[in-house]
Structures are given as C-alpha cells and as structure tokens.
C-alpha positions as CSV (number, residue, x, y, z in Angstrom):
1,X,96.9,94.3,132.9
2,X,99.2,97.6,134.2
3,X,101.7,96.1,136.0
4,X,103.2,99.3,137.4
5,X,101.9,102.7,137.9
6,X,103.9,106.3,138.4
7,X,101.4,108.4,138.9
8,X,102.3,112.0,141.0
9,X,104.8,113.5,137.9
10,X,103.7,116.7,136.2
11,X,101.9,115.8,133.2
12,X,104.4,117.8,130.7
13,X,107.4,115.9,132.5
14,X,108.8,113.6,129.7
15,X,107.2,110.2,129.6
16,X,111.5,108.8,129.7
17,X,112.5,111.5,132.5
18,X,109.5,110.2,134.4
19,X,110.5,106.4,134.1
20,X,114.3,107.5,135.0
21,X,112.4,108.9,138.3
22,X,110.2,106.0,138.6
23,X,110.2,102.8,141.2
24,X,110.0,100.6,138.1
25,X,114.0,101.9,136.7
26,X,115.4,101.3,140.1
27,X,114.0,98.0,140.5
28,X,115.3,97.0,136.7
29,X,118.8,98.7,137.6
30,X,118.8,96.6,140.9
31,X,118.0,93.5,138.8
32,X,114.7,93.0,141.0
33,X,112.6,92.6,137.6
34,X,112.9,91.5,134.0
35,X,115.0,88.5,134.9
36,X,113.1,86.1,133.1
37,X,111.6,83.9,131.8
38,X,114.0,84.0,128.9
39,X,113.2,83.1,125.5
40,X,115.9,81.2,123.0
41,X,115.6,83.4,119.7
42,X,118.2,81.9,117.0
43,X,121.7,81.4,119.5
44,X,121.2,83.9,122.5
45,X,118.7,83.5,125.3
46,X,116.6,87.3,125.3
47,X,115.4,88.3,128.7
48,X,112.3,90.0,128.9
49,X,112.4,93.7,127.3
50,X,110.4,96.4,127.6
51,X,109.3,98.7,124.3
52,X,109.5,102.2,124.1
53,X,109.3,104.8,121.4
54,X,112.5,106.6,120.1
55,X,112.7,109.3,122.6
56,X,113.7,106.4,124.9
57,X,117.4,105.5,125.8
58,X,118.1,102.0,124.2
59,X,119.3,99.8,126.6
60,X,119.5,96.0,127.0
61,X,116.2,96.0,128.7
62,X,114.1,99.2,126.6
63,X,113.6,98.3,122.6
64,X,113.4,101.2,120.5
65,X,113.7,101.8,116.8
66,X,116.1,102.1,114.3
67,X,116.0,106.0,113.3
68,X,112.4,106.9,111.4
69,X,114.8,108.0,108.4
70,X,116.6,104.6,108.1
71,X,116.7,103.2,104.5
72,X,118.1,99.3,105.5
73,X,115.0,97.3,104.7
74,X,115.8,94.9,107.8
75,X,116.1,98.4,110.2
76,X,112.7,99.2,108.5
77,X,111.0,95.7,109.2
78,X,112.3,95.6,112.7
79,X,110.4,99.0,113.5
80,X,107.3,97.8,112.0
81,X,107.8,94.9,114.4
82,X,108.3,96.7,117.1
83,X,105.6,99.1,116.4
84,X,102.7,96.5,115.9
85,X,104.2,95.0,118.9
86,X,103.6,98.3,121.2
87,X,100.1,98.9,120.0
88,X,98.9,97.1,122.7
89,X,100.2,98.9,125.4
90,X,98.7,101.8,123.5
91,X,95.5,99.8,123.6
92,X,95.7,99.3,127.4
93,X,95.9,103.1,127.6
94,X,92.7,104.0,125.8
95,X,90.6,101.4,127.6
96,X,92.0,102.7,130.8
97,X,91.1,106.1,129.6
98,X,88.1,104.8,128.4
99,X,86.8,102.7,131.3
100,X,88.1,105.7,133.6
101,X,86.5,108.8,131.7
102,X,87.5,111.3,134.6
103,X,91.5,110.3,133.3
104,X,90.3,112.2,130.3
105,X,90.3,115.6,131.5
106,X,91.8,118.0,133.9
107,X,91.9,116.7,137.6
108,X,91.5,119.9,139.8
109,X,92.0,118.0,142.6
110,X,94.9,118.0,145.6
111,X,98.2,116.1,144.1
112,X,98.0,113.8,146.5
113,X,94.4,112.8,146.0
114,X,94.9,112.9,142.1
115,X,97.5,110.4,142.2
116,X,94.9,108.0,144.2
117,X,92.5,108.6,141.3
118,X,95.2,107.4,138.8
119,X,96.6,104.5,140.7
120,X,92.8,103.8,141.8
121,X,91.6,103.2,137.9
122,X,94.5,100.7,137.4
123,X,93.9,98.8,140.4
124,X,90.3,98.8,139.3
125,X,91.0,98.4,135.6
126,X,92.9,95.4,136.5
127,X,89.8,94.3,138.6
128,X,87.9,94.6,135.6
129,X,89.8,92.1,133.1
130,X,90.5,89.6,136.0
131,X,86.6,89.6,135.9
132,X,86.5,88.8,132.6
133,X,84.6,92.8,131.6
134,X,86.4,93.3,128.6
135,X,86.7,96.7,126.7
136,X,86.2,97.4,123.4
137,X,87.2,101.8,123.0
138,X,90.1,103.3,120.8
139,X,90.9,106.4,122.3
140,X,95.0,107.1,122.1
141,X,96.8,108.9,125.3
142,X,97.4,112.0,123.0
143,X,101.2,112.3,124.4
144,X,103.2,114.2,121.6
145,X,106.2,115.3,124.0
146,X,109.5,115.7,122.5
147,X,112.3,115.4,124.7
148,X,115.4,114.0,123.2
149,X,117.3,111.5,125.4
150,X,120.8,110.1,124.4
151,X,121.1,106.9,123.5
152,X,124.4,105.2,125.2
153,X,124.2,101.5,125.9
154,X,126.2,99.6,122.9
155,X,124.8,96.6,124.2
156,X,121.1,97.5,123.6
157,X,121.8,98.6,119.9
158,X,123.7,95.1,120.0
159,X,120.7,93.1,121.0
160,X,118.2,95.0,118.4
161,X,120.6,94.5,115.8
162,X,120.7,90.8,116.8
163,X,116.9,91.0,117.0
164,X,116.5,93.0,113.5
165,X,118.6,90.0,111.8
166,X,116.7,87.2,113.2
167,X,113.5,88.8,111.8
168,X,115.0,89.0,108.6
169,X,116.0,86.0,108.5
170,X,112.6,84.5,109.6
C-alpha cells in the first residue's frame, strides 16, 4: 500500500529535498505521524521508522546505513538488514510502475494534470491490493540521483547503533 504521495516536484529534484518539501516531513516534525505502535527491541521501546538510502539525513525517525566503506562486521550486517528490509518499498515501486505503464515514460501533460495521473495510480494501485489483484513485475524506479545531504541528528546514529548491536547480538 502507498501511504503517501508527493507528486508535482521536478523529476531531477533529489528524492531527500523533495521529502524535506513534502506534507509527509511536516506532519513527522509536528509529531502527527510515526507515533506508534512501538515495538520493545532489547531495553528501549522503537517507534516506527522510516528507511531511506544514504543520501538521506539520519534522524530518529529515517534509518540509513552505516557508510558503504565500513569494515565493522556488525555496521556491515546492519546494512544488509536494512537493505533486504527496503526492497519492498522498491517492490511497491515497480508494481506501481508496472500496473501504471504510462508512469514509465515522459508525461507531456499540464503539471497540474500530471500530478493527478501520479496520485491517480496510487489511489488506484491501492484499489487494486485492497481487491486482492496482486502483481507479480520487477521493474526498479531507475533513480540514480546523487545529492549529498548532511547527516546531523546524534540521536538517529544513536538509535542505529542501538539497532546494529541488537542484531548482532541476535
């Protein structure tokens, strides 16, 4: 299921400059979402977290990995975690893209009308699995950008160190 959509940013806009512009950081920075349920791992209580990839700021609320260059063995085990845990937003990407084959290419269409395409095949895509029509494509959203972000939040590097140790320890 796609649980929120920001759809109307240029397509070579950054996917974490578009999430610092999006409805979805204000309502996280307002404390209006990821509250809970929380989950007891080890000795802390983990609120729900979203992943990103490393070009993401780490923060108590957006995972990323450890550097790619990292040779601690639990740094390396907590990025393969991580990673098999974010294939399936990658997953719900290509059957999006699949289902929707007109999010494929080039929309020469108004903005305004292009971003009621987009939000359109979510709406409908979630329409789709409520229905049970499940999708079986592997396309990948192609998205290679490299924008670096700083990283600035001790607390999120506190929380996947915690994390990295506990799946070490498991």
């Amino acid at each position: 299921m796609i649980l929120d959509v920001a759809a109307g940013f240029p397509g070579s806009m950054h996917d974490s400059r578009v999430l610092r512009n999006s409805s979805l950081y204000r309502r996280i920075a307002n404390n209006e979402l990821l509250l809970g349920p929380t989950v007891r791992v080890g000795r802390r209580e983990i609120r729900p977290v979203l992943l990103g990839d490393s070009a993401y700021p780490l923060s108590t609320w957006l995972l990323k990995p450890y550097h790619e260059g990292t040779n601690d063995p639990e740094e390396i085990n907590f990025n393969k975690e991580l990673s098999r845990a974010r294939v399936s937003v990658e997953c719900a990407f290509g059957i999006l893209k699949g289902r929707w084959r007109i999010l494929q290419k080039r929309l020469d269409s108004d903005i305004a009308f292009t971003n009621q395409i987009i939000i359109a095949c979510c709406v409908l895509h979630n329409f789709c699995i409520e229905a049970g029509d499940l999708w079986d494509d592997d396309d990948d959203d192609g998205n290679d950008d490299d924008f670096p972000l700083r990283d600035g939040n001790a607390d999120g590097a506190d929380l996947r160190d915690f994390l990295k140790d506990y799946l070490w320890n498991l």
